[in-house]
C-alpha positions in Angstrom: 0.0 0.0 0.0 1.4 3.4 -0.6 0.5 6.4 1.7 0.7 9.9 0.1 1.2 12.7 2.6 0.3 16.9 2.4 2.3 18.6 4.6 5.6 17.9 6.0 4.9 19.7 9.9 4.5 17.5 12.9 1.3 15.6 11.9 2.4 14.8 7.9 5.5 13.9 9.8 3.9 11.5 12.4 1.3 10.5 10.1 3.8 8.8 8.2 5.8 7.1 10.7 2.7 6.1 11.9 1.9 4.8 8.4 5.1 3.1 7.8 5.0 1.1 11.2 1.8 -0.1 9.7 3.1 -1.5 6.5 2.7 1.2 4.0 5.1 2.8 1.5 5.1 6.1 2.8 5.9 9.8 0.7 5.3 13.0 2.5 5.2 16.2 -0.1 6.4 19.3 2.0 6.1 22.4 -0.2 8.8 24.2 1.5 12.4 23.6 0.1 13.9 22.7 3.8 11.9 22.2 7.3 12.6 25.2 9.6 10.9 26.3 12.2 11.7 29.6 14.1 11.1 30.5 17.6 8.4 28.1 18.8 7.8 26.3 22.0 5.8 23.7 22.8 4.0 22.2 25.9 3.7 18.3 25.7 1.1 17.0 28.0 0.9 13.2 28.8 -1.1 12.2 25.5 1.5 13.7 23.4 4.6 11.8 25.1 2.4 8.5 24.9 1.6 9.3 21.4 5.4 9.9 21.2 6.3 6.5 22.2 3.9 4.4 20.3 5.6 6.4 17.4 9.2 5.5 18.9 10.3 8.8 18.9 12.6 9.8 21.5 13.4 14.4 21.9 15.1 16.2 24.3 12.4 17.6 27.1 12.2 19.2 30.1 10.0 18.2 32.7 7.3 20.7 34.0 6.6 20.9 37.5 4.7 23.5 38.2 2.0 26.1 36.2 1.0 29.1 37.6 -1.4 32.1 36.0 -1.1 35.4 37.6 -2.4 39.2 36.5 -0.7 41.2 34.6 1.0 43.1 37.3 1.8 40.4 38.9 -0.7 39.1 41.5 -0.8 34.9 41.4 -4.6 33.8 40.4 -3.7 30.2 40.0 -0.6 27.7 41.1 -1.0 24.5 40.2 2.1 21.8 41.3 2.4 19.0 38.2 3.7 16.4 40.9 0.9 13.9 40.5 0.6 13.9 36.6 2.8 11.2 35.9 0.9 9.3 38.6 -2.6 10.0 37.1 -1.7 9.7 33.3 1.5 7.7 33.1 3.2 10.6 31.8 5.3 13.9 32.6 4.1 17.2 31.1 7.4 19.1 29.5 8.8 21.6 27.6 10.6 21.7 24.6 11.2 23.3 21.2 9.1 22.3 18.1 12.2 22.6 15.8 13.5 19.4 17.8 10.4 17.6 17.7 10.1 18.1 13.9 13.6 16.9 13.3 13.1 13.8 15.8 10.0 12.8 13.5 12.4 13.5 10.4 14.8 11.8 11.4 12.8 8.5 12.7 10.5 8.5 9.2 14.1 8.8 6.8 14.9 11.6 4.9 14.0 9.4 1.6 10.5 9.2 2.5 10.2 13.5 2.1 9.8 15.1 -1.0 10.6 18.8 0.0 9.4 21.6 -2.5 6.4 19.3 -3.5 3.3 21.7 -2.3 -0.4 19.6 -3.1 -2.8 21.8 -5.1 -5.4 19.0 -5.3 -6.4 15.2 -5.9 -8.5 12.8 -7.5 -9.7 9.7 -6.4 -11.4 6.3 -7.6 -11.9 2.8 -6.3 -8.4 2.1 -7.2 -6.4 5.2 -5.6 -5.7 8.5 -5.2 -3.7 10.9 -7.4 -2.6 14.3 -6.4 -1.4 16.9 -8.6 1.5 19.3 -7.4 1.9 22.9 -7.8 4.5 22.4 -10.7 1.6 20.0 -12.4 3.6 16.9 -11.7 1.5 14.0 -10.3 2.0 11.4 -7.6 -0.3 8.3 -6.8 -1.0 6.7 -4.0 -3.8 4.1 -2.5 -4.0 6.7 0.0 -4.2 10.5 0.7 -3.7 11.8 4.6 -4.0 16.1 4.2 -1.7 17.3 7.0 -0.9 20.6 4.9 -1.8 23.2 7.8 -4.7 25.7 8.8 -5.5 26.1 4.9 -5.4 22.7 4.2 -5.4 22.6 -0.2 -6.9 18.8 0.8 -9.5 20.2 3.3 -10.5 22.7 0.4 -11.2 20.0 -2.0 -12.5 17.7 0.5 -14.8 19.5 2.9 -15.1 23.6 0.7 -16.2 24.7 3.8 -14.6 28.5 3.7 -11.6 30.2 4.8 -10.4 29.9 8.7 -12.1 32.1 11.7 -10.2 34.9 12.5 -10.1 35.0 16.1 -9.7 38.9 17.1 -6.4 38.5 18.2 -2.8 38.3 17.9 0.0 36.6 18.6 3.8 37.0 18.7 6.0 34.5 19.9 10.2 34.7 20.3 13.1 32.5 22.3 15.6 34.3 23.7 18.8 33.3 26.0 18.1 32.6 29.5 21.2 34.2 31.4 20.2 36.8 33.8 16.7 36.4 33.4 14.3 35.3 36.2 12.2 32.2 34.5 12.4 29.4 36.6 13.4 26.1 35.0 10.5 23.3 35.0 7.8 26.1 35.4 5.4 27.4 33.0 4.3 31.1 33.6 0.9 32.7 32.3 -0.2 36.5 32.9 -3.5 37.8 32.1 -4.4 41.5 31.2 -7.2 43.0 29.8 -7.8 41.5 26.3 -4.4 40.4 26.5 -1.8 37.4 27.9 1.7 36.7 28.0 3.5 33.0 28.8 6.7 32.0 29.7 9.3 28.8 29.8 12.2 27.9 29.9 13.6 24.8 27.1 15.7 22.2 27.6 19.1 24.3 26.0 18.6 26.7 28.9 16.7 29.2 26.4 13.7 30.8 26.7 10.4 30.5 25.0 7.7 33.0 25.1 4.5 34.3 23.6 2.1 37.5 23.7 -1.4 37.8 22.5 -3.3 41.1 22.2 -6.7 41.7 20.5 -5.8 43.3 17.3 -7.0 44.0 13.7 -6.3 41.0 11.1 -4.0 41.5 8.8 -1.2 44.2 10.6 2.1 43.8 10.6 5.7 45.2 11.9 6.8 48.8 11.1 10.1 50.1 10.5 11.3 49.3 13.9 10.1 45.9 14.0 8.0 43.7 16.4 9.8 45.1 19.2 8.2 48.6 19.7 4.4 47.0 19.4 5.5 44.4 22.0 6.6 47.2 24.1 3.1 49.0 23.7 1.0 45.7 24.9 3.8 44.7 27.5 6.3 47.4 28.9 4.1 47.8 32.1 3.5 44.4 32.7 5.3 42.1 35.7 9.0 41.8 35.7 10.2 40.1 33.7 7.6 40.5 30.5 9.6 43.8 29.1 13.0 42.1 29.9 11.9 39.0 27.6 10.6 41.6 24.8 13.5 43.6 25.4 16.3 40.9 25.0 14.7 38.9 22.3 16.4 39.5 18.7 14.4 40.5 15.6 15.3 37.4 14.0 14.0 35.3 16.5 10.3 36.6 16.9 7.2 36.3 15.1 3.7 37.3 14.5 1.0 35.5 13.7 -3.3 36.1 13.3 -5.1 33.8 15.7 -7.3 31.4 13.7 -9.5 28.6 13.6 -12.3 26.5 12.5 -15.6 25.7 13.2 -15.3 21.9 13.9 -16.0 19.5 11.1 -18.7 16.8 11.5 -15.7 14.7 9.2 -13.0 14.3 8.1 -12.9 11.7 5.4 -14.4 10.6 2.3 -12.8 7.6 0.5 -9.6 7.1 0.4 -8.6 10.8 1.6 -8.6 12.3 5.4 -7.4 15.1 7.3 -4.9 15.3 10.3 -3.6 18.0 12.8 -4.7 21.5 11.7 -6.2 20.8 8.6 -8.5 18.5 10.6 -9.0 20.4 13.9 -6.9 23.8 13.8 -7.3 25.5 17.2 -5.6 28.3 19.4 -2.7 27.8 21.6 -4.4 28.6 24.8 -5.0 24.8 25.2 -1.4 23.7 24.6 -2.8 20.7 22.5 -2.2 21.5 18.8 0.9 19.4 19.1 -0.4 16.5 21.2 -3.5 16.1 18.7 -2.0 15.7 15.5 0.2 13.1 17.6 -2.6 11.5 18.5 -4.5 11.3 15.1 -1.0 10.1 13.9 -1.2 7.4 15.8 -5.1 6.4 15.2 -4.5 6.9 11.9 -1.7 4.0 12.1 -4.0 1.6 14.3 -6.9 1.9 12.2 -5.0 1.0 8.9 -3.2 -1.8 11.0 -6.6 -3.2 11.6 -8.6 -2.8 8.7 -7.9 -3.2 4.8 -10.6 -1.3 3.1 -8.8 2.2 3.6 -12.4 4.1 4.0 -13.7 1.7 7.0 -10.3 2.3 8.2 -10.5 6.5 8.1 -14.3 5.7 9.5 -12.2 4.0 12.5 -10.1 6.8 12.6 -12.6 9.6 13.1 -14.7 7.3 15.6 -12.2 7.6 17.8 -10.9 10.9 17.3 -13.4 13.5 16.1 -15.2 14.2 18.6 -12.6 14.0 21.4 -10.1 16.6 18.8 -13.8 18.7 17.9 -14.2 19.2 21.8 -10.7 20.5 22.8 -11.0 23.0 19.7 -13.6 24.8 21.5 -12.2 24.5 24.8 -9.1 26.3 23.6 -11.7 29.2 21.9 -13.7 29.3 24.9 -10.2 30.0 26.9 -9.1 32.5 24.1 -12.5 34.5 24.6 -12.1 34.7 28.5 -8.2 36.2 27.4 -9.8 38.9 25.3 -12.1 40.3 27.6 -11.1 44.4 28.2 -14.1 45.1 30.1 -12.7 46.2 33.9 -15.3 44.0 35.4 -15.3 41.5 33.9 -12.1 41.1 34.0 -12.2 41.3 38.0 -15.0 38.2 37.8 -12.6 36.2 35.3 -9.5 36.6 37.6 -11.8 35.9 40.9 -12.7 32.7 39.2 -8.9 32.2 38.5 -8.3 32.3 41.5 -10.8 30.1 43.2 -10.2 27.4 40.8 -9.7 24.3 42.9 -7.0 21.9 41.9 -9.7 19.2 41.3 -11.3 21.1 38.7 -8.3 21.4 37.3 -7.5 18.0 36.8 -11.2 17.0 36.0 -10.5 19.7 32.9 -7.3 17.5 32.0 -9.0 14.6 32.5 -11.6 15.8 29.2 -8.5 16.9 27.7 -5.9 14.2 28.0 -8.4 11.2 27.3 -8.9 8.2 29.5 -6.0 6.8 32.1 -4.1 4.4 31.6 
């Protein structure tokens, strides 16, 4: 069986390894010339690092051990110790950057299996297979189609035409700078909340520093003459030590800005021989820390289902039984958190922080337990 690919990022990439451990003859077709990615963190959370390991892939992490959410000048709303997660799901949350989880999957699936500078522009399919056409007009076939191309998904287009992405109302920069000198304690994830606004922090396994800021702005805006830097500075400079230091000591080069988006969540995500995985499937906003630890997970249901099964459509049917409405339900979690991040109304921002802050720790864990999926 051969297994064509869109999209070279974290889900194409696990999708395939995934695919491969099952059997198949696997090509990925990344339209950018080389995989890069540029100041991003991630946040792995048990169902990631167990989708990790059914996958085999082994990155260098750092072990959380302790989240905490506080205002924006400072005051702590939540503090939440990460001791017992390994107990309850059988695996650490930790930190680490998404350019070495992308090259751990590369490396695992084999450089031979990408085809880099190959972007899909659309497919065809019949009872026999699937054949996608490329940008350049060349073809490729396949028995097989997973779309793992991104937030707009060419696959999703042909295989769902259901519109352009949501634009959320905000947006986001992110940077990693050096940690020397700066007061981000290792193994701890920090959050601040402002008025339409929030701000994280942590620290990566090379002793770097990973952070992000979201404001509620216009679509579409971008850096002026003197960069990201002097917006940052804007949404930030009065915010708790050490949010300006971070801005402040952070390179051009090594920030960037992104529009918040999503989708409203797709009753499928499969017809015939062709499906959809990570953000093509479920794009959602960062403020769940899952975007990451779902596309590993469909990676890996993807790969159990096609195991199982050898009519490729009962086995995508398989596939989205297990995961659609599980994936579906943590995209609106993670809008439902982004909304409660842009309110700018004083009082309401007083009730959001007083329900911060009286947030038991059970509740917290009964939230992860929706998120996370069942125990093992």
């Amino acid at each position: 069986m051969k297994a064509l690919i869109a999209g070279g990022g974290i889900a194409g990439l696990a999708s395939g390894i995934a695919l491969r451990e099952a059997g198949a003859d696997v090509q990925v077709l990344e339209r950018s010339p080389r995989l890069r990615e540029i100041g991003a963190g991630l946040m792995i959370w048990p169902n990631g690092a167990r989708s990790l390991e059914a996958l085999g892939v082994k990155v260098n992490a750092l072990s959380v051990r302790r989240l905490t959410i506080r205002n924006w000048h400072g005051r702590v709303l939540s503090d939440y110790p990460l001791d017992a997660i390994a107990g309850r799901y059988g695996y650490d949350a930790s930190f680490i950057h998404r350019a070495d989880l992308q090259a751990a999957l590369a490396s695992r699936l084999g450089g031979d299996r990408l085809r880099l500078g190959s972007e899909v522009e659309r497919f065809a399919q019949d009872e026999r297979g699937v054949t996608v056409t490329l940008r350049d007009g060349t073809r490729a076939e396949g028995d097989l189609l997973i779309g793992a191309d991104g937030l707009r998904s060419a696959v999703r287009r042909h295989l769902l035409d259901d519109g352009e992405p949501t634009y959320l109302g905000s947006t986001v920069w992110r940077g990693v700078v050096g940690g020397d000198g700066l007061p981000i304690p290792s193994q701890m994830g920090i959050n601040w909340i402002g008025r339409g606004a929030e701000f994280l922090a942590f620290r990566l396994p090379d002793d770097q520093i990973y952070w992000a800021g979201v404001t509620k702005a216009p679509r579409g805006e971008r850096a002026g003459p003197g960069g990201h830097k002097p917006d940052l500075l804007a949404a930030f400079g009065d915010w708790e030590r050490p949010v300006p230091e971070l801005i402040e000591a952070t390179e051009e080069a090594a920030s960037l800005r992104n529009d918040m988006y999503d989708r409203r969540p797709a009753s499928r995500w499969s017809s015939g021989r062709v499906a959809l995985a990570g953000d093509a499937a479920h794009p959602m906003t960062p403020n769940a820390s899952q975007g990451a630890c779902q596309a590993l997970e469909d990676a890996v249901a993807i790969g159990a289902s096609l195991r199982e099964r050898v009519d490729v459509a009962a086995a995508f049917a398989a596939y989205e039984r297990t995961r659609l409405r599980r994936a579906n339900g943590v995209v609106a979690m993670a809008r439902q958190s982004t909304r409660a991040v842009q309110l700018d109304n004083p009082v309401l921002c007083a009730l959001r922080d007083l329900v911060a802050y009286r947030v038991a720790e059970r509740l917290f864990l009964s939230q992860l337990d929706r998120i996370l999926g069942p125990r093992p």
